[in-house]
Each structure stands twice: as C-alpha cells, then as structure tokens.
N, C-alpha and C positions, 0 to 999 in steps of 0.2 A: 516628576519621576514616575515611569509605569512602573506595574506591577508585576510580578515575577507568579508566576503559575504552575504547576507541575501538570504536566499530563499524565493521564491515567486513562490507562485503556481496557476497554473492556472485552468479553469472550468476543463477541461478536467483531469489534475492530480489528481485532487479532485473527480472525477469520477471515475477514475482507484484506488482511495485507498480506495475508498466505496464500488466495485467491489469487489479489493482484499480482505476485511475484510470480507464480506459477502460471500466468496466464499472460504473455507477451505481447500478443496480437491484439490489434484493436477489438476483429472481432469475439478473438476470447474475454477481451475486459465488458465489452456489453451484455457479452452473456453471463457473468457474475452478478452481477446490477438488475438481471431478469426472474422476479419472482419464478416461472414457470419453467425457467430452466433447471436441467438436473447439476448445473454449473454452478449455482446462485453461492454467493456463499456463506452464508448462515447454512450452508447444508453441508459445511465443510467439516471434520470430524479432527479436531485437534489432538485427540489423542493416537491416532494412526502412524505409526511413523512414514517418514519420506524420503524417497532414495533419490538423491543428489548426481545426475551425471551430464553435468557440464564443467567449462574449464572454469576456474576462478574468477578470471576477469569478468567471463559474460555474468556468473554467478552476481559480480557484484554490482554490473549496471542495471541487473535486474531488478535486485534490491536497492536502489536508489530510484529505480525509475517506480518503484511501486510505492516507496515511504514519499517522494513526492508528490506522486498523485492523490496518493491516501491524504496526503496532508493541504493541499491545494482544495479536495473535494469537501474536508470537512472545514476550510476558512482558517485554517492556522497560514504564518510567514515566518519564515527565519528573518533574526536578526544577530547581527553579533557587532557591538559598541553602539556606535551609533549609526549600522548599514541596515538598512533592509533590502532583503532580497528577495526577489520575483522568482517565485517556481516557477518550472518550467510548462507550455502546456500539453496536455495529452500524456496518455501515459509512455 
C-alpha cells in the first residue's frame, strides 16, 4: 500500500505558479526560470493584486497548463485508484 502525502507549498512555489499562469508562451516560461530576468519569479510580488481580462475558458487552460507543468517540473504524477497518469509535456 503507498503512502498518502499532503503537498504543501511554499511562498516561493506559489510564485512560480503565478508566473507560470500569467506567462503562456514558451518564451515567457523561460524567462521565469532566468535568474537575471526581471520576469524570474521569486521576483513575483504576491501581495499586489491582479486584473484578470481573459475569457473563462482560456482562464482555465491556463491554469491547468501551469499546475501541470509546475507539477511535472517538481516530479509529482496524478494518480486516481489504481491509474497513473502522464502530465502533459511542455507548458
């Protein structure tokens, strides 16, 4: 029987999925990931609010395409009973 884990995430992770959501394009994900960019995101400012103007749907393949990534780059997989499933590649 595996073990059952909770994730817990930290400022910093939460910075990198705010990054990746708001950053669609490949070459805006590379430049997140670049110390020396003023993009990176540990330089991301969480308490800032954020003005939302896209439609719902893109809103939400956004956000799927970003917790995927985020979670494919740190070695997590979904599983549910007995399936595991392959994220997808790229963000």
């Amino acid at each position: 029987m595996s073990s059952i884990e909770t994730i817990t995430l930290s400022e910093d992770d939460l910075k990198e999925i705010f990054a990746l959501f708001t950053s669609p394009a490949d070459e805006e994900v590379s430049q997140i990931y670049d110390e020396t960019s003023k993009f990176h995101f540990k330089k991301e400012n969480l308490t800032d609010e954020y003005s939302l103007a896209q439609e719902k749907r893109e809103f939400a393949i956004d956000a799927w395409r970003a917790v995927n990534y985020f979670m494919r780059r740190h070695g997590y997989t979904f599983v549910s009973g007995d399936t595991r499933y392959r994220l997808p590649d790229g963000p």
